[in-house]
VEXDREN-2710 file (C-alpha; in Angstrom, 1 decimal):
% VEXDREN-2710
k/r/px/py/pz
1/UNK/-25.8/10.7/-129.1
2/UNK/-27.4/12.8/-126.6
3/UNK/-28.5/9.5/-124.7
4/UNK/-25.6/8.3/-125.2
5/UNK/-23.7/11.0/-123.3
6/UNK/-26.4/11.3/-120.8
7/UNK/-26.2/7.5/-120.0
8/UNK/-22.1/7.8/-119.7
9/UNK/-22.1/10.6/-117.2
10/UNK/-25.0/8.8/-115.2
11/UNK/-22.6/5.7/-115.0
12/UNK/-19.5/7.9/-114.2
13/UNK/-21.3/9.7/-111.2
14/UNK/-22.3/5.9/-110.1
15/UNK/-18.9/4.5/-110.3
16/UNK/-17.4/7.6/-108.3
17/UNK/-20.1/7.3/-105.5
18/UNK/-19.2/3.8/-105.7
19/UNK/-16.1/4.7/-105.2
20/UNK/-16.1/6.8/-102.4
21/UNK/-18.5/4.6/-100.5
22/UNK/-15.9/2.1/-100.7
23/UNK/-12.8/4.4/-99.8
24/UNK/-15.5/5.2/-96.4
25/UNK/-16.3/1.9/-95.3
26/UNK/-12.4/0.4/-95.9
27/UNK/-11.5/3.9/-93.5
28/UNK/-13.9/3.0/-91.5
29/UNK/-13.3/-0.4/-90.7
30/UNK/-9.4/0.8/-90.4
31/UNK/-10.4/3.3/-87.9
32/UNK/-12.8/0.3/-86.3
33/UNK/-10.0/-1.7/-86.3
34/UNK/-7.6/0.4/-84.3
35/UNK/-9.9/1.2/-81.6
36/UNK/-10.8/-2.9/-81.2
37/UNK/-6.8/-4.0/-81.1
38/UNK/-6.1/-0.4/-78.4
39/UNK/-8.4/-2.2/-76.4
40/UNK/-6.7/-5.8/-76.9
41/UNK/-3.4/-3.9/-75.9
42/UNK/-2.0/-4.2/-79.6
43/UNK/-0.5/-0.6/-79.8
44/UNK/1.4/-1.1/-82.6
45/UNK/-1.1/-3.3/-85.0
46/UNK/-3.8/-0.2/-83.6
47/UNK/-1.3/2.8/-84.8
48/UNK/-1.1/0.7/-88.0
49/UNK/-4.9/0.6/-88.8
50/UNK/-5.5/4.0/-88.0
51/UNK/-2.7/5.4/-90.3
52/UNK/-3.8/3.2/-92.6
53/UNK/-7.8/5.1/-92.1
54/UNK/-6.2/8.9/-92.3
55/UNK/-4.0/7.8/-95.7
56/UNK/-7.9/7.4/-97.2
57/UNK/-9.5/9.9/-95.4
58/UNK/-7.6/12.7/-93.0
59/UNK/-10.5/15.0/-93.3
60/UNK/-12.1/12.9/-90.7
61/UNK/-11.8/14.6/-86.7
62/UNK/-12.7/11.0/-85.0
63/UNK/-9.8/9.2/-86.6
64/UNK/-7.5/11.8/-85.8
65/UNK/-9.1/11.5/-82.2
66/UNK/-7.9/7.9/-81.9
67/UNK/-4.7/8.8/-83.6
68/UNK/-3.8/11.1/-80.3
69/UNK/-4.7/8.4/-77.8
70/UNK/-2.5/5.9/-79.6
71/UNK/0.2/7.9/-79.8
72/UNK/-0.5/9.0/-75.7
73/UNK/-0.4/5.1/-75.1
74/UNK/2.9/4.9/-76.5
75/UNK/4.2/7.8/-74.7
76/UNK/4.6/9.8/-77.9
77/UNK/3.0/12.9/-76.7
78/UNK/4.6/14.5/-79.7
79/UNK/2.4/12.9/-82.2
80/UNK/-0.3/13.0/-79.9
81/UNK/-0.6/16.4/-79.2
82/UNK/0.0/17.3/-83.3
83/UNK/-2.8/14.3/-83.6
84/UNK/-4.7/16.2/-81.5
85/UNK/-4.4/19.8/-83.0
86/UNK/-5.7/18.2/-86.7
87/UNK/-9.0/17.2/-84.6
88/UNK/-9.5/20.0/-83.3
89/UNK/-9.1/21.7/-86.6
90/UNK/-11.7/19.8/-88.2
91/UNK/-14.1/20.5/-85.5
92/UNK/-13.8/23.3/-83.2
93/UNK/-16.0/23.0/-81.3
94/UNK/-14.3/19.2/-79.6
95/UNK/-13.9/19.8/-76.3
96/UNK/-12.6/16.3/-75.9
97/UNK/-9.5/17.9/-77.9
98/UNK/-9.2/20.8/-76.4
99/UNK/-8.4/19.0/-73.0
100/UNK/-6.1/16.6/-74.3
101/UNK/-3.8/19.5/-76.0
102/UNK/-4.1/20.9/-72.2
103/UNK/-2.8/17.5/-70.9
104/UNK/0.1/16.9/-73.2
105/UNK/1.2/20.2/-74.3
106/UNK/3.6/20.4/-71.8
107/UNK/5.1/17.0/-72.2
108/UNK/5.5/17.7/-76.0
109/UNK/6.7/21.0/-75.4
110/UNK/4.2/23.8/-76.0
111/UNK/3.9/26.0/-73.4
112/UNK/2.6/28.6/-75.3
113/UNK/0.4/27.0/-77.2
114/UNK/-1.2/24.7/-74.2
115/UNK/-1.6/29.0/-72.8
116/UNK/-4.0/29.7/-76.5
117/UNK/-5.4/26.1/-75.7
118/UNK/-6.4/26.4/-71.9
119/UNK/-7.8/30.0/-73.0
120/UNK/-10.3/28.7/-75.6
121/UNK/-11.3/25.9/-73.0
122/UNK/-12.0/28.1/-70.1
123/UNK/-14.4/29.8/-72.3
124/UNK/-15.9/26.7/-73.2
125/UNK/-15.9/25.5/-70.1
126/UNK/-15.6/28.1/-67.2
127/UNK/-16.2/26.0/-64.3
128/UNK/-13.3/23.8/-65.4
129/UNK/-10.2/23.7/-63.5
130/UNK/-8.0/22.0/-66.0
131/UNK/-7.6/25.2/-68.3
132/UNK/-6.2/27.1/-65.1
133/UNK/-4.0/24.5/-64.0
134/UNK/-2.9/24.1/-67.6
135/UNK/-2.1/27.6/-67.9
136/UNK/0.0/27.3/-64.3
137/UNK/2.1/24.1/-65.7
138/UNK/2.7/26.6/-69.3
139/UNK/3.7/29.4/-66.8
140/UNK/6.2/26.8/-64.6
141/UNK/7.5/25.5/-68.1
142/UNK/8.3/29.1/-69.0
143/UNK/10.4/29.6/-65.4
144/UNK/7.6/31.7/-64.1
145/UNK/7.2/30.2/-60.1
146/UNK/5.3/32.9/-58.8
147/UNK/2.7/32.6/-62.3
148/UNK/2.3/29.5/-61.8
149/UNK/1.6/29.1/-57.9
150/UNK/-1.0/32.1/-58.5
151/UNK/-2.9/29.8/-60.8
152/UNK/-2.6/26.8/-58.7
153/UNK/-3.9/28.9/-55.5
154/UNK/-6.6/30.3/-57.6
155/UNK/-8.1/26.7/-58.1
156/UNK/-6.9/25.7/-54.4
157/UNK/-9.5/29.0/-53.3
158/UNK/-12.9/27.3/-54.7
159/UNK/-11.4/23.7/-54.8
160/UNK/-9.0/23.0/-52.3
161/UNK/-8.9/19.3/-53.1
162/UNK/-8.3/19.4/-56.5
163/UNK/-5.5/16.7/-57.0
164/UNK/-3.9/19.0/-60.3
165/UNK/-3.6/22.3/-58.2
166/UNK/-1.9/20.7/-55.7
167/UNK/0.4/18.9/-57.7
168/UNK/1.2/22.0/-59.7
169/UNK/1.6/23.7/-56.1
170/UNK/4.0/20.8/-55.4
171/UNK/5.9/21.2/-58.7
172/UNK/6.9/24.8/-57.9
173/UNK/7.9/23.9/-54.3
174/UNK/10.3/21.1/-56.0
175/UNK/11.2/23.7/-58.4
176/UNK/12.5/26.4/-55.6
177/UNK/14.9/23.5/-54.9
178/UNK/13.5/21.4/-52.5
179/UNK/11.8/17.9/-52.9
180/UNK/11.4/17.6/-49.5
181/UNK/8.8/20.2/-49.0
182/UNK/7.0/19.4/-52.3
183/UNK/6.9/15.5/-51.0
184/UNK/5.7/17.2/-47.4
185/UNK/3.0/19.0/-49.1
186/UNK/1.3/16.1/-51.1
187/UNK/2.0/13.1/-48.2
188/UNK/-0.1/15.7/-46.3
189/UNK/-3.1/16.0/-49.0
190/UNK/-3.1/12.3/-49.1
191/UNK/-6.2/9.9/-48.1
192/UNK/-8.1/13.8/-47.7
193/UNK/-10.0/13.8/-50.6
194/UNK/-9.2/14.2/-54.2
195/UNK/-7.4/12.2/-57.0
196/UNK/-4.3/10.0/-54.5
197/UNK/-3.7/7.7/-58.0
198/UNK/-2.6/10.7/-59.5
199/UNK/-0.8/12.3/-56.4
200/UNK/1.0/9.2/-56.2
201/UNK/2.0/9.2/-59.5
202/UNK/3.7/12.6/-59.2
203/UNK/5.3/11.6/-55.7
204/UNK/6.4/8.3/-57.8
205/UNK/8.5/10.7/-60.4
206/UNK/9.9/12.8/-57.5
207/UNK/11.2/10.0/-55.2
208/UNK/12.4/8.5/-58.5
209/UNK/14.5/12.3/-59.3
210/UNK/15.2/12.6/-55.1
211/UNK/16.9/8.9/-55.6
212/UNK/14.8/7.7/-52.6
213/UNK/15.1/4.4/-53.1
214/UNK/12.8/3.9/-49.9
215/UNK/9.9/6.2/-50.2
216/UNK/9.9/5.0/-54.4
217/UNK/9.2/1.6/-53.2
218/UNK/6.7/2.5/-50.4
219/UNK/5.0/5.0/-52.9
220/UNK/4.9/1.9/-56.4
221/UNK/3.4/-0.3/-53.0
222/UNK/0.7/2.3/-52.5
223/UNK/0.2/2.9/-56.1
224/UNK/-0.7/-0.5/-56.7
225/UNK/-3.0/-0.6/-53.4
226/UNK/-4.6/2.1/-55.1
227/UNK/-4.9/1.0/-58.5
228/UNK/-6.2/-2.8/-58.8
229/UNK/-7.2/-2.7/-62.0
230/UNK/-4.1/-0.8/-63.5
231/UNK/-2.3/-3.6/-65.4
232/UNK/1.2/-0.9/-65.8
233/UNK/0.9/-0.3/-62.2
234/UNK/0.8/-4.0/-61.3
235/UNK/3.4/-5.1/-63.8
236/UNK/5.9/-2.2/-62.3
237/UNK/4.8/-3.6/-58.8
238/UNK/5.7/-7.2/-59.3
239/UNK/9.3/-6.2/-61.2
240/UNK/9.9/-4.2/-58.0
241/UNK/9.3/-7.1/-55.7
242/UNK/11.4/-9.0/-58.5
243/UNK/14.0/-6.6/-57.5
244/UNK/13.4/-6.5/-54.1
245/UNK/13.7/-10.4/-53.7
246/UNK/10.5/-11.5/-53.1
247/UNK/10.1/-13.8/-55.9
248/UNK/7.1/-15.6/-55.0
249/UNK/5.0/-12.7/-54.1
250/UNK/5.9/-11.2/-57.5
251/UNK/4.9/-14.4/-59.0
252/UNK/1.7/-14.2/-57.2
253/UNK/0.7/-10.9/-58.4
254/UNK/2.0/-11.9/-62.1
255/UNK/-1.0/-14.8/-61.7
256/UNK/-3.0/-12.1/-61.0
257/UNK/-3.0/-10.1/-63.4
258/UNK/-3.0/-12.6/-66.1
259/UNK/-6.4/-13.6/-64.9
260/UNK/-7.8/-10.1/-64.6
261/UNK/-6.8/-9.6/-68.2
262/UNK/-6.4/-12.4/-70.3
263/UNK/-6.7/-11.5/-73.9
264/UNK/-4.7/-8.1/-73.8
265/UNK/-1.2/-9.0/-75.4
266/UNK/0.4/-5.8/-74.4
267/UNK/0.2/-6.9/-71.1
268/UNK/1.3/-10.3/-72.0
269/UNK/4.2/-8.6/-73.4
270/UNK/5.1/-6.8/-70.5
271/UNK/4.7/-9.3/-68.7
272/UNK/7.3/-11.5/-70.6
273/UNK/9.5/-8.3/-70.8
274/UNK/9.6/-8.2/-67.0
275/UNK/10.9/-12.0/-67.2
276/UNK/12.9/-11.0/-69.5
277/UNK/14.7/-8.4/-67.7
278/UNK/15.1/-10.6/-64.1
279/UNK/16.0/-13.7/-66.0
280/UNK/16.0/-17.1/-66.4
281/UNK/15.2/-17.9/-62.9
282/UNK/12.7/-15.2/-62.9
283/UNK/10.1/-18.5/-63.0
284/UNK/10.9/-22.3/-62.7
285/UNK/9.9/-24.5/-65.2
286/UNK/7.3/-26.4/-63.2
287/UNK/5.7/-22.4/-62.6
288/UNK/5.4/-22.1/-66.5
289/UNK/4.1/-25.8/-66.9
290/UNK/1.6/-25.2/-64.1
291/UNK/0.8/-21.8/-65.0
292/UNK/0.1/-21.7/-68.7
293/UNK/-1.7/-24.6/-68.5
294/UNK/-5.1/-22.4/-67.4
295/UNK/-3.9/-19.4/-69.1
296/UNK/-5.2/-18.1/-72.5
297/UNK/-3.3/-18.4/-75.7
298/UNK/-2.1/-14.7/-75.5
299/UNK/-0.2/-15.4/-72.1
300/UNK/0.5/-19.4/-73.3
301/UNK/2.5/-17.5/-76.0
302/UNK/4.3/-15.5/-73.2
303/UNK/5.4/-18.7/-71.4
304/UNK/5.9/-20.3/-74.5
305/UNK/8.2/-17.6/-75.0
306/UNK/9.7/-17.4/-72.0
307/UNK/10.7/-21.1/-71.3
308/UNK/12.8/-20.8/-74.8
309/UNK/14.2/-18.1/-73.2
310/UNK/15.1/-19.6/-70.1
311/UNK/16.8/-22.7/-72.1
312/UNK/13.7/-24.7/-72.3
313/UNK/12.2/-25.2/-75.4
314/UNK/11.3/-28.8/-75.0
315/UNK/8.3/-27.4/-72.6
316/UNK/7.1/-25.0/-75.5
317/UNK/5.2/-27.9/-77.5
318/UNK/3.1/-29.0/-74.1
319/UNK/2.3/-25.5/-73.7
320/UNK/1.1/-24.1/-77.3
321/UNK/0.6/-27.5/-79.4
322/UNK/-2.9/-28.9/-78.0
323/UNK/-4.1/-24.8/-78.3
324/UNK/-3.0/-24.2/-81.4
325/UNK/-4.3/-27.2/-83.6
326/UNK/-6.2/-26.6/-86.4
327/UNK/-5.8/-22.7/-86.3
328/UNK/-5.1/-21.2/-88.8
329/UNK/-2.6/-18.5/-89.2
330/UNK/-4.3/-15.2/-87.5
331/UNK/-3.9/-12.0/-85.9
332/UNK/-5.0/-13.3/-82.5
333/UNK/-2.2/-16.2/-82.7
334/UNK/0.8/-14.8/-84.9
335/UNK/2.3/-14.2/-81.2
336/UNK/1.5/-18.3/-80.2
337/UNK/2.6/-19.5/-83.4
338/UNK/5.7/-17.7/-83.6
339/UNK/6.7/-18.7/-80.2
340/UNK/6.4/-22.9/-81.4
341/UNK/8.2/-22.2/-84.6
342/UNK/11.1/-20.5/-82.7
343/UNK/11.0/-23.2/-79.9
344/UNK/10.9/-26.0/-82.8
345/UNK/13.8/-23.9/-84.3
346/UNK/16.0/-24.2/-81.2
347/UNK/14.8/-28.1/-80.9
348/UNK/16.3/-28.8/-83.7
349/UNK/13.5/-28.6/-86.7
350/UNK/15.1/-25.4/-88.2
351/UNK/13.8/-25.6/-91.9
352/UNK/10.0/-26.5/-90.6
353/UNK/10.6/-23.6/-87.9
354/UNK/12.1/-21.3/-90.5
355/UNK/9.2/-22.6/-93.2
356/UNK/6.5/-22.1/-90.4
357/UNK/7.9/-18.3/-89.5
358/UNK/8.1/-17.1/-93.4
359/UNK/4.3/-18.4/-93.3
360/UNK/3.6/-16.2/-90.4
361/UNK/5.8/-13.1/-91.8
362/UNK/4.0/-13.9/-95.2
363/UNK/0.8/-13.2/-93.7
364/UNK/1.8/-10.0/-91.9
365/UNK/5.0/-8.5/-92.9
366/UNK/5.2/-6.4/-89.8
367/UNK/4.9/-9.3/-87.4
368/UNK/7.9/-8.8/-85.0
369/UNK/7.9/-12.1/-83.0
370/UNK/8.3/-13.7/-86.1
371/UNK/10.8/-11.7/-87.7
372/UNK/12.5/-11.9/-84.3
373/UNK/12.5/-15.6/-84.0
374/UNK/13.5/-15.7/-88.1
375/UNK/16.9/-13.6/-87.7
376/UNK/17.5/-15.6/-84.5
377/UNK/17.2/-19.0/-86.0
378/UNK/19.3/-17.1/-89.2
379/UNK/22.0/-16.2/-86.7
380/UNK/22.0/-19.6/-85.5
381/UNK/22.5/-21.0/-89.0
382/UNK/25.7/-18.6/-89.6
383/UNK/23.0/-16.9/-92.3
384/UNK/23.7/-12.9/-91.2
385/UNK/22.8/-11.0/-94.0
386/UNK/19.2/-12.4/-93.5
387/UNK/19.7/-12.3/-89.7
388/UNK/20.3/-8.3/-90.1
389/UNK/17.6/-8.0/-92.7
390/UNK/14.8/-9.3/-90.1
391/UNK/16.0/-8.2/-86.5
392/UNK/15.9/-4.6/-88.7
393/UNK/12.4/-5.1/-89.5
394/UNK/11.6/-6.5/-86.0
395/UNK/12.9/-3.6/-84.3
396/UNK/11.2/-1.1/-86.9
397/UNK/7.6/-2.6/-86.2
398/UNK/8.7/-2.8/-82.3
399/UNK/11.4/-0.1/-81.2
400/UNK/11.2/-1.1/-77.6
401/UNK/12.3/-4.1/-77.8
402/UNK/15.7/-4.7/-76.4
403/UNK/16.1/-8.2/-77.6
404/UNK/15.6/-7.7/-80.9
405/UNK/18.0/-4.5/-81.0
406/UNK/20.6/-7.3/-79.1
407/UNK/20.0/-9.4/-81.8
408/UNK/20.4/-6.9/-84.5
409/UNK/23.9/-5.7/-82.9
410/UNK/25.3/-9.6/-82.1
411/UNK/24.1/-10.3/-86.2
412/UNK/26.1/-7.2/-87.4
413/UNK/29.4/-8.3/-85.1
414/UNK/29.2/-11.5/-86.2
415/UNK/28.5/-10.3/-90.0
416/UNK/32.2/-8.2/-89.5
417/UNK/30.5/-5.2/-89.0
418/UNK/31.5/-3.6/-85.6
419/UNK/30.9/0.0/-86.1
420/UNK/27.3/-0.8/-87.0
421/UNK/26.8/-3.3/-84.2
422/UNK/28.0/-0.8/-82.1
423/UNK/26.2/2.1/-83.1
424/UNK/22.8/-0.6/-82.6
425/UNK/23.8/-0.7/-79.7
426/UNK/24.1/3.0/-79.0
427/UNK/20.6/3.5/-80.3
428/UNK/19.3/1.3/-78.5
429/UNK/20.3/2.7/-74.9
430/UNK/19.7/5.8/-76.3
431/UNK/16.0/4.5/-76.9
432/UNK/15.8/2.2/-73.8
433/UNK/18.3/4.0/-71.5
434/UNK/17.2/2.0/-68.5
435/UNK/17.5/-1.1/-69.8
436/UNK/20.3/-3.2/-68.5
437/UNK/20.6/-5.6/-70.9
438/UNK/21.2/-3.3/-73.6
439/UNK/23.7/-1.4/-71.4
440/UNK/25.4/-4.5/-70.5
441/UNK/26.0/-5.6/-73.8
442/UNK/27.1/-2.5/-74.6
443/UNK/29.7/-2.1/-71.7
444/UNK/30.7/-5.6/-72.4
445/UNK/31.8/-5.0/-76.0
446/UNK/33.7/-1.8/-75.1
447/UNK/35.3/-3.6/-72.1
448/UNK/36.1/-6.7/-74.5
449/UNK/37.9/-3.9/-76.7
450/UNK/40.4/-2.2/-73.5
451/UNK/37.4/1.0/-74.0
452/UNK/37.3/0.9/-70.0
453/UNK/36.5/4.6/-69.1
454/UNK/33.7/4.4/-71.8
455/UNK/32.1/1.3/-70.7
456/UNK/31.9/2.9/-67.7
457/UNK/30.3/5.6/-68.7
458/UNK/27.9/4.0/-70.2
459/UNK/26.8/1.7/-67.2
460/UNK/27.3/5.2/-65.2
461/UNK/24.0/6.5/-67.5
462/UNK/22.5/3.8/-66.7
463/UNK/21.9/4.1/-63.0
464/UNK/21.2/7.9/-64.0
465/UNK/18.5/7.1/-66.2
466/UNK/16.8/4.8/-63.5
467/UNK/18.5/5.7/-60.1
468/UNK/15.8/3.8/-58.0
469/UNK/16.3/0.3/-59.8
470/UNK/18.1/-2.0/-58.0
471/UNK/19.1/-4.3/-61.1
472/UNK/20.6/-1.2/-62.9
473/UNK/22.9/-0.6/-59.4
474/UNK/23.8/-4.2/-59.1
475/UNK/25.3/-4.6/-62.9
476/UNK/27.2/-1.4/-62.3
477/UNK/28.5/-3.1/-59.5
478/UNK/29.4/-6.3/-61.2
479/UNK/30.6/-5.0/-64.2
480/UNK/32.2/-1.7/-62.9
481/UNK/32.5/-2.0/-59.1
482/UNK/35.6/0.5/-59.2
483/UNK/33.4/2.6/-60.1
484/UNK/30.3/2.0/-57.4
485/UNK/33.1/2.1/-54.9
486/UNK/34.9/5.7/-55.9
487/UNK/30.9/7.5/-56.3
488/UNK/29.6/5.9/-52.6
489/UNK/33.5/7.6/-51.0
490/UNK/32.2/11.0/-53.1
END
């Protein structure tokens, strides 16, 4: 008996190690994972996996470390910074964490904890200047000008080109009420040593608040002068010359950076997004035939894409067919694949497009290309309630995406439900609220409905949220020109 019992808790301490090894490796690959599809530019798919590595194991300071620079890629600097405070709780001693909580305390709104923060990093760290100028930004949050110029002249003393001084230096000037000087005051420091990506960056924000149309665009010119190898700066570059009407320098740059980063789908989806946004003619068709044809699948999918957009699906199969044969459904090509299902859709071959997308959507749930292309084939086919059910779950997995919020609103008009579409709608300029297409639609349907004065409100927020884009002014002006004309006599 005594054997027995000896032999049965011997094999129950074996199957829990067993266990737990197993629960470590499946965390870790998660965690693995994430950091592997951050680098492909797959933001969501990485926040995914490395939710999924904390739900086994949240005990562990690295996953949490990846957490916070997800959730800093996606601009939630919310999560990042509470991301970053469970690191740093597992291991005090990450000075990695410490300076990240300095760096986005103040966009997430902790001034006085980004003060407690900065205070355990100087002692860390005394020769760093981040903790002082942290502690100036926390003091400028608070209302305290004079605080917070004292710390930025205190770093200015021993480092008098240290690019985060002077922008704090320049954030009080702007905050005494005038841009002017602040913009005076960095122009000056530029080219003289220091950080200019980052000074231009501020001076990007503060033309963007001034409403300097001009100086925006020279400083988004410089920007991307100064940062080649900045796919976001590049991307904002070529939609300003978009804007600007220089299509085929835009174009040029777009090649570009396709080249310089081939496999990252985030930036093929920015890139597509910026299509998106100019329109169909934002590329001819003989551009995406000649274009895709060297590109890799990632950015084939984007032209793919785009060409259905643009009312040509027939080029879709020239560009994705040949690439895709014989692959099998995969992470790497859900974006392709649902690109030629949706194109086959709108060619005609709905039940193989629709059979081909529930393949995809089979394989992973949370694909929204797929369930994108789904609810717009279902919308097609007068099939709403499936429509809504999908272009939900495609803006779930992708809230940015104003197309598939469009598609959810157009499926719940059509489906009778007008208050719903509308409120879509809402959310989604509250979401995107520089997007015009969202706020066209939504000025459109209150127009449509004798709502006048609220459509124009809405297109009025609209060239509020972005006042230096030149496509936001330009709708207004179409759509509400009364008025564009009444503000510019103001």
């Amino acid at each position: 008996m005594l054997r027995y019992r000896s032999f049965a808790v011997i094999s129950l301490l074996a199957f829990s190690l067993s266990a737990c090894t197993s629960r470590d490796t499946t965390a870790a690959d998660a965690a693995a994972q994430a950091q592997l599809e951050l680098q492909q530019g797959r933001v969501a798919d990485a926040s995914r996996s490395i939710h999924k590595a904390i739900s086994i194991h949240d005990d562990v300071s690295e996953y949490w470390m990846i957490l916070g620079k997800i959730d800093a890629d996606m601009e939630d600097y919310s999560g990042a910074f509470t991301a970053y405070e469970n690191a740093l709780g597992l291991d005090r001693a990450n000075v990695e964490a410490l300076r990240a909580l300095c760096q986005f305390g103040i966009a997430a709104g902790f001034p006085d904890k980004v003060d407690k923060y900065a205070d355990q990093l100087l002692l860390m760290s005394p020769g760093d200047s981040l903790p002082t100028v942290a502690k100036g930004q926390a003091a400028l949050a608070r209302g305290d000008q004079a605080g917070a110029l004292k710390y930025a002249e205190q770093v200015l003393k021993t480092a008098p080109q240290d690019s985060s001084a002077q922008i704090l230096k320049a954030r009080v000037l702007g905050a005494r009420g005038s841009y002017s000087d602040a913009a005076e005051f960095i122009e000056a420091t530029l080219g003289a040593g220091g950080d200019d990506s980052s000074k231009l960056i501020y001076l990007k924000g503060l033309y963007t608040e001034a409403r300097d149309r001009p100086h925006y665009q020279l400083t988004l010119k410089r920007l991307a002068e100064a940062k080649p190898n900045a796919p976001a700066v590049q991307i904002d570059y070529a939609d300003m010359l978009y804007q600007t009407g220089q299509p085929d320098q835009a174009n040029a740059l777009i090649i570009k950076i396709v080249h310089a980063h081939p496999n990252n789908v985030g930036v093929a989806a920015s890139i597509l997004d910026t299509w998106l946004k100019e329109g169909a003619d934002a590329i001819t068709p003989s551009q995406i035939r000649n274009q895709s044809a060297s590109a890799s699948l990632q950015m084939k999918a984007a032209y793919a894409q785009f060409a259905s957009e643009a009312g040509h699906p027939e080029l879709v199969d020239g560009i994705l067919k040949a690439a895709l044969w014989g692959k099998p459904i995969s992470t790497e090509h859900t974006d392709a694949q649902s690109a030629l299902a949706y194109a086959m859709g709108l060619m005609g071959q709905r039940p193989a497009a629709i059979g081909r997308l529930s393949k995809i959507i089979e394989f992973d749930s949370s694909q929204p290309q797929a369930l994108l292309a789904r609810a717009r084939l279902f919308m097609n086919d007068k099939d709403y309630g499936h429509a809504i059910e999908d272009a939900r779950n495609a803006v779930a997995q992708d809230p940015k995406n104003a197309l598939a919020r469009i598609t959810l609103a157009d499926a719940l008009f059509a489906h009778g439900d007008e208050s719903l579409g509308e409120n879509a709608l809402r959310e989604g300029v509250r979401v995107l609220p520089a997007d015009t297409r969202l706020a066209a639609r939504l000025a459109t349907f209150l127009a449509a409905k004798g709502q006048r004065d609220r459509a124009s409100e809405v297109l009025r927020d609209l060239t509020r949220a972005s006042p230096v884009s030149l496509r936001a002014l330009r709708l207004r002006q179409t759509l509400d020109p009364a008025s564009v004309a009444e503000a510019a006599r103001q």
